[in-house]
N, C-alpha and C positions, 0 to 999 in steps of 0.2 A: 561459496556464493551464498550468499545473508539475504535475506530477507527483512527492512527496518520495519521497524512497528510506528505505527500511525502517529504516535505523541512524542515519544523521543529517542535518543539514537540509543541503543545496547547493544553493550560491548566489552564484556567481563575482562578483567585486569589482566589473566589467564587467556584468554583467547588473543588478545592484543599483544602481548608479549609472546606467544607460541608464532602469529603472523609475522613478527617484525624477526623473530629471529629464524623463521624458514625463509624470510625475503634475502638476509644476510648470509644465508647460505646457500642456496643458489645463486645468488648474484657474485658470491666467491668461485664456485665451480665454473658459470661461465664467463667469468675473466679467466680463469687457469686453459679452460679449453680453450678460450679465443686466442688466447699466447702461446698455446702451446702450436695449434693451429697453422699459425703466421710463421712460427718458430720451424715447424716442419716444413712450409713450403717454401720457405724464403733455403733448408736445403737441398731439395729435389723440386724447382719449381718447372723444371724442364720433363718430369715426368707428368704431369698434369695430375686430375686426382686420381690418387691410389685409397684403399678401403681406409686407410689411418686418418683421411683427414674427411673423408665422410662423416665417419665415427665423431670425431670432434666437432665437424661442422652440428651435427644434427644432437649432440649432447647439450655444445653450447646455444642452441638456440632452443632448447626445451626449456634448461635454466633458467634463459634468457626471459621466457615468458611465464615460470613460475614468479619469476623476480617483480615482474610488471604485475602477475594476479593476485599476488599477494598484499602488495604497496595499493593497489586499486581500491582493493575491496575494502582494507582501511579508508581510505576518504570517501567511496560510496556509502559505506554504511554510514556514515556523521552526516553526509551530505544528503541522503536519503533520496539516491537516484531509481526512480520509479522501473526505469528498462533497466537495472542491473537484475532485478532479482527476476527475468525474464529470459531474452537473450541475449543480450550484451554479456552479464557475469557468465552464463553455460559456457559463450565464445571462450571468452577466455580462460573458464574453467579446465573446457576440450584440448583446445589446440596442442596446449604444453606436453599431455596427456599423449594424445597423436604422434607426437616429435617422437616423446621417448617409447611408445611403441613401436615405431617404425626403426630407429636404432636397433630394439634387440629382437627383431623382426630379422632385419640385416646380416647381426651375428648368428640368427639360426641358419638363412639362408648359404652363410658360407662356411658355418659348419657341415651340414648336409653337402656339402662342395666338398671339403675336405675329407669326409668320411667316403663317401663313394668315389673318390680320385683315390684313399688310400685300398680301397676294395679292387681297382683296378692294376695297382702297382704292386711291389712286392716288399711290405713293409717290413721286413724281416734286413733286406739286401739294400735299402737305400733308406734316407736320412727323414724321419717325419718329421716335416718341420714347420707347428703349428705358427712360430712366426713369421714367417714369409708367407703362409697360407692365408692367415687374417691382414698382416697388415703392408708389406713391403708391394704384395700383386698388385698392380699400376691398371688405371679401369678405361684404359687410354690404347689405342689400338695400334702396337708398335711398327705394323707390317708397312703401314702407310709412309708413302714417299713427301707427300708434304703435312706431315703429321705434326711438324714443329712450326709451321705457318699456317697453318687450319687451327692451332692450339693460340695461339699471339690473338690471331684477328675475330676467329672462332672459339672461344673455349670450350663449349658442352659440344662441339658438331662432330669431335672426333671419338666421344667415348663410346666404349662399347661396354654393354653392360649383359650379365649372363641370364640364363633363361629363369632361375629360380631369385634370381636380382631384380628381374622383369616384374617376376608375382609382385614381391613387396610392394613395388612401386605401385602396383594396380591395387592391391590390398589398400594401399596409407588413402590413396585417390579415391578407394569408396570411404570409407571410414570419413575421410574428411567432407564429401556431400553428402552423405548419411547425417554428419555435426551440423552443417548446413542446413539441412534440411527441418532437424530437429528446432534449432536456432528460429528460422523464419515459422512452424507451427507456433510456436513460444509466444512471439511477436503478434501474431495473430492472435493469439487468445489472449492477449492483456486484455484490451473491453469486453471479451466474451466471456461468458458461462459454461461453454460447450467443450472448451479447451483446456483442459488441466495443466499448466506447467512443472509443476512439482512431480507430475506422475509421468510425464513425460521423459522428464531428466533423470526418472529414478527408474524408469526402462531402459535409457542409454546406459547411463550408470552399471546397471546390471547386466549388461552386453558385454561393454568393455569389460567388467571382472571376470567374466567368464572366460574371454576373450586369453584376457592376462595368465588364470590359469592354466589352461590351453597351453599357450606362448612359456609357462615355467615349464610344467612338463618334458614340452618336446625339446627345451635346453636342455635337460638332466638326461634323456635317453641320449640326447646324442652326446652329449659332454662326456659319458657313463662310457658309449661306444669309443670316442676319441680316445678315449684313455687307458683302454683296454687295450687299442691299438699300440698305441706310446708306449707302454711298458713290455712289448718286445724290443723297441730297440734300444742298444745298451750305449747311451752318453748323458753324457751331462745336461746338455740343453737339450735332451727330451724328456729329461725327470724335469727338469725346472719347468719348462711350455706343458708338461702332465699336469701340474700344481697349480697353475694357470687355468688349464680349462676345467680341469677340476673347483677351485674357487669362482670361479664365473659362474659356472651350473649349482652351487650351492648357494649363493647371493642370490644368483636370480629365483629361484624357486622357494627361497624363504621372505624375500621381500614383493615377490609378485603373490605369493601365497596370503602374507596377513595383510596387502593392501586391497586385493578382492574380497578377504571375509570381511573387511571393516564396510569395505563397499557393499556387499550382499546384507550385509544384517544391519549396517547405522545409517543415519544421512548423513553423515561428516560432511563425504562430496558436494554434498545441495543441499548443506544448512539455509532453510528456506525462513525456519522461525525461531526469530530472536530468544524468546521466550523462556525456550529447551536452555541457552544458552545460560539466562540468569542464573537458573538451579545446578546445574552442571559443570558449569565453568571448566573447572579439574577434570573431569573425564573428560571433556570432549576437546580438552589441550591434549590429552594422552591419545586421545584416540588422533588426533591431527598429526602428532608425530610420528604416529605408527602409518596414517595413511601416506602423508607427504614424504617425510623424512627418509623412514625405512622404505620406504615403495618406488619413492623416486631418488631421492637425494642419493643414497648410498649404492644403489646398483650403476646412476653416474660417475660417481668419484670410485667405486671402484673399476669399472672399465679403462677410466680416464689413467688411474694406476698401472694396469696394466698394458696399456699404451704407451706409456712414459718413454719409453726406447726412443732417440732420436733418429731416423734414417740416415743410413753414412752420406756425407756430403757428395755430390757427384763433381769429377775432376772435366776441364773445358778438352776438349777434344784438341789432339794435338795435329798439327801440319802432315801431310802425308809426305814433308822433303825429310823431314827430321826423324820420323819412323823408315825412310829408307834408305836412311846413313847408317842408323843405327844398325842394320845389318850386314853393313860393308865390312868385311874382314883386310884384316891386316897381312899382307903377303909374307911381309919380314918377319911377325911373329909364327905364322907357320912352318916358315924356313928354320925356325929353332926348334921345333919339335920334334923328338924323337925317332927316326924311321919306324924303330921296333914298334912303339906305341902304337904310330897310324896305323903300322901296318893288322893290328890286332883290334883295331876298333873296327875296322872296315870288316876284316872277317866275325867279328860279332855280329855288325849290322845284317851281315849276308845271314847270318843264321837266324836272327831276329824275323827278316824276312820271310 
């Protein structure tokens, strides 16, 4: 978010080229999720949403509106829109910001699921299996008798969502009128004096970084913990899903790490004055890609990696006449079987019993 200077538009070569090529990559990552999205429910659209396409859902619309804050703020800055450097640009500074915290909000959330469902089983004797735990569990309440006709006419009415699924959601909902709130002081203080915008947004600002490191942290204790778990059990797909949540907890904690120090010590966030911009050009492209890029872009595309798995296709359910043929035995071919045979299966089964 810019702030233009009174006589004319600035906009170093270096800042306009770092803009246009973080607009080209987020607007890459959510075309990939919005396809990939479509791609997974067009195979299981009969389970309604499960965590995989949340995840995509709210990846690609974070994208989605870094793509739109970044293309903006190039023709507000030439165009020298008075409420961008207010609250219009904060808006859409925030929002994008909101999405991808509440994403790996998500993923803590049902880590913390995982972890304590694996404290209550015996991870030693059955299979931990972080894929199914993050992405295949369906958020859709299967017990329900018209749960496939509440899902057609109804789509949100049948999900059920878990009680540390609930926080998030209360979390993202203040956060977002807390951005609101911030937003409309902003607005109020364009003609006045009394209202600072710049010290305003550089309070928020400094919330959120905290916020974020916060949010890296309690990914790495529990990623740290998952993993600990994992390498008790002895397969293959739980060294591979180990390596997994092990990469997840180091991405996030290094990219949420230097995007809150850029945030606590620069205004990159709320470049409010052009000015800084002319002499700096070169750092403050560097520091743009270490806030955007590494902060957001890359803790995106790589989740979105680790998602890639397609869910198997689910098969149309078949007639109940044709499942009880299929168990019609054939008289004649019994009559060929061995007396001795029968007669030794039967006394196994007796023993069996």
């Amino acid at each position: 978010m810019l702030e233009v200077r009174e006589r004319y538009c600035c906009f170093p070569r270096e800042v306009l080229g770092v803009n246009v090529g973080l607009a080209c990559v987020d607007g890459i990552i959510a075309i990939l999720a919005f396809s990939q999205l479509i791609r997974i429910h067009s195979r299981n659209s009969q389970l309604g949403w499960t965590r995989q396409k949340v995840f995509h859902l709210l990846i690609a619309s974070s994208n989605t509106g870094y793509f739109v804050f970044f293309l903006t703020t190039i023709i507000t800055i030439c165009k020298r829109w008075q409420c961008w450097s207010h609250s219009c640009g904060f808006i859409f500074m925030a929002l994008p910001k909101i999405l991808s915290f509440a994403a790996f909000l998500l993923l803590l959330s049902f880590w913390v699921d995982l972890h304590h469902q694996a404290d209550d089983e015996d991870c030693e004797e059955e299979d931990f299996s972080f894929h199914e735990a993050l992405l295949e569990m369906r958020l859709d309440d299967p017990t329900s008798a018209h749960a496939d006709s509440q899902r057609i006419c109804l789509p949100f009415r049948s999900i059920r969502v878990g009680s540390r699924q609930k926080i998030v959601i209360w979390v993202t909902a203040l956060v977002f009128i807390l951005t609101i709130a911030f937003a409309v002081l902003m607005w109020i203080g364009m003609g006045n004096d009394f209202i600072d915008s710049p010290s305003l947004a550089t309070a928020y600002v400094d919330v959120f970084a905290i916020a974020l490191l916060l949010l890296g942290g309690a990914l790495a204790c529990y990623g740290l913990l998952i993993c600990a778990k994992m390498r008790r059990v002895r397969s293959e797909r739980a060294a591979s899903e180990m390596w997994k949540v092990a990469g997840l907890a180091v991405v996030s904690v290094i990219c949420f790490t230097s995007s809150a120090f850029v945030a606590l010590f620069t205004q990159i966030p709320i470049l409010y004055h052009c000015q800084k911009l002319d002499y700096n050009g070169l750092v403050t492209s560097l520091l743009l890609i270490l806030y955007y890029f590494i902060g957001s872009s890359v803790p995106s595309a790589f989740i979105l990696w680790i998602m890639r798995e397609l869910p198997p296709a689910i098969v149309p359910d078949v007639h109940e006449e044709s499942r009880t043929i299929a168990y019609i035995t054939d008289t004649s071919v019994v009559a060929h079987i061995p007396q001795r045979w029968t007669t030794a299966t039967s006394l196994q089964n007796q023993m069996t019993v």
